[in-house]
C-alpha positions as CSV (number, residue, x, y, z in Angstrom):
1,X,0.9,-33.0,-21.1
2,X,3.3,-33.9,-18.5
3,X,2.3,-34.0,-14.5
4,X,5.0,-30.8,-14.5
5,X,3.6,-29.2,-17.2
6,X,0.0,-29.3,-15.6
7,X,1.3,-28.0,-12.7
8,X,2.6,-25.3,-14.1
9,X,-0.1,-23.8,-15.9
10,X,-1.7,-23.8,-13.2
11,X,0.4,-21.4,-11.0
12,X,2.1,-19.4,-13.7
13,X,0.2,-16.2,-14.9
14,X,-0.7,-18.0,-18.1
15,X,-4.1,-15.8,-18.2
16,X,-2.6,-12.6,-19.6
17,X,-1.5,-13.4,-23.1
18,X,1.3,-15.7,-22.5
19,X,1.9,-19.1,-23.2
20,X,4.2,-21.9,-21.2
21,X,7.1,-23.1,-23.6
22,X,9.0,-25.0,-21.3
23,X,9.6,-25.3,-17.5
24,X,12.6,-26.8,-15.9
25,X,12.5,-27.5,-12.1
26,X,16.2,-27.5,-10.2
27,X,17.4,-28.3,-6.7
28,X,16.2,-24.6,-5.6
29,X,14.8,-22.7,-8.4
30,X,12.0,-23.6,-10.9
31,X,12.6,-22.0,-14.2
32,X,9.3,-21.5,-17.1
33,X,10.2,-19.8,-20.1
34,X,6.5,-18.2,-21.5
35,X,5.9,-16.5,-24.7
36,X,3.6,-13.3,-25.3
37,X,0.8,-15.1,-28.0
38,X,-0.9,-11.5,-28.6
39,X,-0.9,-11.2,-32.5
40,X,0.0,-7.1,-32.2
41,X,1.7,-4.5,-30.2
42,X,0.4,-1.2,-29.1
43,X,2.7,1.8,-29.0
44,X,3.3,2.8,-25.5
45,X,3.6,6.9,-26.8
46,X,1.0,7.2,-29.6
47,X,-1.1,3.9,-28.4
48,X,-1.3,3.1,-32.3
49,X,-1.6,-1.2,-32.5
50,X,0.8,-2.2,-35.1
51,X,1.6,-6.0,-36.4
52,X,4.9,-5.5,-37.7
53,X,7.6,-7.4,-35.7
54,X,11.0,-5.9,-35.6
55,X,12.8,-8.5,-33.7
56,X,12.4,-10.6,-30.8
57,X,14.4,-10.8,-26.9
58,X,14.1,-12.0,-23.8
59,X,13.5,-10.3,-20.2
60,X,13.8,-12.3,-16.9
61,X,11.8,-11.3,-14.2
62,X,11.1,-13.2,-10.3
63,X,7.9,-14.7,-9.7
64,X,6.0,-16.0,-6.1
65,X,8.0,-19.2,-5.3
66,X,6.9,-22.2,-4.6
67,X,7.4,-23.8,-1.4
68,X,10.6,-23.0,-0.5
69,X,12.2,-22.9,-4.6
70,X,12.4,-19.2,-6.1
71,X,10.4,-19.0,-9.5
72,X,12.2,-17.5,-12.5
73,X,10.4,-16.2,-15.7
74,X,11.6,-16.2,-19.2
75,X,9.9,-13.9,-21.0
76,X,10.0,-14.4,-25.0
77,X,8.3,-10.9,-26.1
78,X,8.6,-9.2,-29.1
79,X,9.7,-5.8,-30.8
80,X,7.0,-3.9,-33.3
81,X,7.6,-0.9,-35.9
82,X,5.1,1.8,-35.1
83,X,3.6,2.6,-37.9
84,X,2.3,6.2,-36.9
85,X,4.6,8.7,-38.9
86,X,3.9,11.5,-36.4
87,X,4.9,9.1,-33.8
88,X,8.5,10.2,-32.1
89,X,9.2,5.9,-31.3
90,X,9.8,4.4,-34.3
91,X,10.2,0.6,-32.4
92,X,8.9,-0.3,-29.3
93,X,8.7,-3.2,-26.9
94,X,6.0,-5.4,-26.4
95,X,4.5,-4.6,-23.0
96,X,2.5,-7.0,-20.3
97,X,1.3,-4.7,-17.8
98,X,-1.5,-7.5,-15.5
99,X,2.2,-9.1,-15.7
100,X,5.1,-7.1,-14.8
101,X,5.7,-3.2,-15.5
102,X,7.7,-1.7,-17.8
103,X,12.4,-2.5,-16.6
104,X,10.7,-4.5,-13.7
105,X,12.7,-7.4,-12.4
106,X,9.3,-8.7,-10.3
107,X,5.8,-9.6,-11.4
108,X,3.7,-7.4,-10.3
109,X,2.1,-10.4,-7.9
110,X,5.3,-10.6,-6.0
111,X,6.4,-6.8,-6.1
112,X,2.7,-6.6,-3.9
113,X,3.6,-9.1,-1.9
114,X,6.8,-7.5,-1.0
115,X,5.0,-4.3,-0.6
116,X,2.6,-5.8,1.8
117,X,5.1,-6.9,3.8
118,X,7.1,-4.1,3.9
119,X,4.2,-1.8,5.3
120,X,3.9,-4.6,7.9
121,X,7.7,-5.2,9.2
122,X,9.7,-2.3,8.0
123,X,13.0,-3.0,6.1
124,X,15.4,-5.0,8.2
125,X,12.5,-7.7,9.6
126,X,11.0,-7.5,6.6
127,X,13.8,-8.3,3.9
128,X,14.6,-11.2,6.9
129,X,11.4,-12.6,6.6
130,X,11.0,-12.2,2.8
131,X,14.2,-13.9,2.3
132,X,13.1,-16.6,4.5
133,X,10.0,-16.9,2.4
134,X,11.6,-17.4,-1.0
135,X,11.8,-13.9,-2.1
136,X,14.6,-12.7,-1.4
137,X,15.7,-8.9,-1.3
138,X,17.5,-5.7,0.4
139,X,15.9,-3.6,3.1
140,X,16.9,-0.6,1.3
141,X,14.4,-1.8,-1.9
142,X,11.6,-3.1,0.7
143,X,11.7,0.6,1.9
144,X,11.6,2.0,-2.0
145,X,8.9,0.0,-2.3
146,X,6.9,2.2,0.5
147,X,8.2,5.5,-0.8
148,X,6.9,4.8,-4.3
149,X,3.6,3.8,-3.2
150,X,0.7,5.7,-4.3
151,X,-1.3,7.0,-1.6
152,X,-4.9,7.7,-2.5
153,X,-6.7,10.5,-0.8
154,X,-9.1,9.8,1.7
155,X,-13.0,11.2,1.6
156,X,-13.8,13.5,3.8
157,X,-15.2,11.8,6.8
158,X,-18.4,12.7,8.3
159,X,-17.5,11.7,12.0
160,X,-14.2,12.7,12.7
161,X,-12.2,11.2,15.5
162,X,-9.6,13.6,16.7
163,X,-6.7,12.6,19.3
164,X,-3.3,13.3,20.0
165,X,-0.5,10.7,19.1
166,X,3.2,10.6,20.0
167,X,6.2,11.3,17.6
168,X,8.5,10.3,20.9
169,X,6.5,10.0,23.9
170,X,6.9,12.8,26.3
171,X,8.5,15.3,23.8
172,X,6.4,15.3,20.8
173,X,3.7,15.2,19.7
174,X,0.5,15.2,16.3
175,X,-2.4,14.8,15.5
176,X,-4.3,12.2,14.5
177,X,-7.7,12.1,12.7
178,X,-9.9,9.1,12.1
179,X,-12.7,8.2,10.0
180,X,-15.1,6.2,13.2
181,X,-17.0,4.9,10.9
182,X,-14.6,3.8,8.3
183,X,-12.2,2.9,11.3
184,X,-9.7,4.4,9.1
185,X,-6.8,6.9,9.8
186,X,-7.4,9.7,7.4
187,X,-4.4,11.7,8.0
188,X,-1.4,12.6,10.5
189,X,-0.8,16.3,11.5
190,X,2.5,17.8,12.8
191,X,1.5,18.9,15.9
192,X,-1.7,19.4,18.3
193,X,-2.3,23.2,17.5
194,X,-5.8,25.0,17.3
195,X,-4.1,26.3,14.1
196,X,-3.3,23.1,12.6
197,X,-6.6,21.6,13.1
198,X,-8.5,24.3,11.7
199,X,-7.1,24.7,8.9
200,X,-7.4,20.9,7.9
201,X,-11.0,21.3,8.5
202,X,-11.6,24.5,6.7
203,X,-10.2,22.8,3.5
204,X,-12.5,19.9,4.0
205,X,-16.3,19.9,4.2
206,X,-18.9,17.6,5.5
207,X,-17.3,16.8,8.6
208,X,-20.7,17.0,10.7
209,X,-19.7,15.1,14.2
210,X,-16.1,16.0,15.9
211,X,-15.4,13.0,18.4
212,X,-12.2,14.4,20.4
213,X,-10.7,14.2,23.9
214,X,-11.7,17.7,26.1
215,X,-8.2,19.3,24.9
216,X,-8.7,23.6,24.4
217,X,-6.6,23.2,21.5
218,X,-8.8,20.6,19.8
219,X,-11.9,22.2,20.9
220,X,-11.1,26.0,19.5
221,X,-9.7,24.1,16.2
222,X,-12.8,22.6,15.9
223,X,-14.9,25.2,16.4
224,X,-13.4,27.2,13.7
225,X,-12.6,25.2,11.0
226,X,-15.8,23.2,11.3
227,X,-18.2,26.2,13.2
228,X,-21.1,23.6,11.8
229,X,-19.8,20.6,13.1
230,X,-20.9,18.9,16.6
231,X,-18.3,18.3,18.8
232,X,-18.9,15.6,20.9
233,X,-16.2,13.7,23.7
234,X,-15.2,10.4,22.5
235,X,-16.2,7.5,25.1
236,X,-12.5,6.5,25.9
237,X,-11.8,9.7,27.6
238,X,-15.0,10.2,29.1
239,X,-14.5,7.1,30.9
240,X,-11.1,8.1,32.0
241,X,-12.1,11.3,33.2
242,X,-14.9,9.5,35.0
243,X,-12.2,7.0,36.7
244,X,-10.2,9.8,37.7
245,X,-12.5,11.6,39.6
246,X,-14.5,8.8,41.4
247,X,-10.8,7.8,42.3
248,X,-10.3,11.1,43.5
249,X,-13.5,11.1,45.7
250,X,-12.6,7.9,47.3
251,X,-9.2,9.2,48.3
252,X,-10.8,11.9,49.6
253,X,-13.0,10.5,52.2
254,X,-10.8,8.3,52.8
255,X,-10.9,4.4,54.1
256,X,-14.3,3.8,55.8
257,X,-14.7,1.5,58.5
258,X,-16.4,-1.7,58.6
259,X,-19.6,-1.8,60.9
């Protein structure tokens, strides 16, 4: 097998029941044309496997590049009779899903590498940078990308770090609740209300230590969404408090006089 060849198989997904035909590299785009080697199909609606091949085509999807040279796959896949007579698709399309989803222009290896680094930079910087990386693409689908992201719910933590955070500091202002020992942010509330806070906690049990700043808000909150829960004052305002008041003592008595 040619230098190229080697090369390519090993950077292509070649792993996941396809199979390198040809690969052509160009002045700024590399170009692999794979076929799907499964010998059968399963049904996408009835999940029946069938071996009957309709017909064959061709989807293109974008790769990770290499280097600085985008990566364009070829994908020869086929079409398969479903052979379940209560089944409402008659044909269906072969499917690759460790490859690249179902209409997807991307692998799925680059759509989470464009993912990640939309969560990092945003869309503007981010589309900047991805362009600059090989990968190129619009802010508005780096920020798509974000909306259509799964999020999984978080356990209920068992310490609980409460603070206040700022929408636009000075005007507004949530809440925000950390796991401290998952150093993990479990979840953003609109505001900084007794209200609020309690009735997060009182759908959620187990929280047994409350680490929060000496707010009355946070402190009547806590008590009565979490009545079992210890409250506790996290270190970082503790030690504020603590340089605010020796500051203030020192100010009172004043400067003192060398001897």
């Amino acid at each position: 097998m040619p230098t190229t060849r080697v090369l390519a198989t090993n950077l292509l997904p070649l792993d996941h029941g396809l199979r390198l035909e040809d690969v052509s590299i160009g002045p700024n785009q590399i170009v692999a044309i794979l076929v799907a080697t499964s010998p059968r199909g399963t049904c996408p609606v009835c999940g029946t496997w069938s071996e009957a091949v309709h017909s064959q085509y061709q989807r293109t999807s974008m790769d990770l590049p290499w280097g600085q040279q985008t990566v364009q796959l070829r994908l020869r896949v086929r079409k398969f009779f479903c052979r379940q007579p209560t089944c409402s698709r008659h044909i269906f399309t072969e499917r690759l899903p460790r490859v690249v989803a179902p209409y997807a222009r991307r692998t799925r290896r680059l759509t989470e590498v464009v993912r990640l680094l939309a969560f990092a930079l945003g869309g503007e910087l981010g589309a900047r940078v991805v362009e600059r990386l090989g990968m190129a693409t619009s802010p508005a689908t780096m920020l798509r990308l974000i909306r259509r992201t799964t999020v999984v719910a978080a356990p209920t933590p068992r310490v609980l770090g409460v603070d206040d955070w700022a929408k636009r500091k000075g005007h507004t202002y949530g809440t925000i609740l950390v796991d401290l020992e998952q150093h993990q942010v479990v979840d953003l509330l609109p505001d900084r209300t007794a209200d609020t806070l309690a009735a997060w906690l009182h759908d959620r049990s187990g929280v047994e230590i409350i680490s929060r700043d000496r707010s009355r808000a946070y402190a009547d909150g806590a008590a009565r969404g979490a009545p079992d829960a210890v409250q506790v004052a996290d270190r970082f305002h503790l030690a504020k408090n603590l340089g605010e008041t020796v500051a203030r003592c020192w100010n009172a008595i004043g400067p003192i006089s060398a001897r």
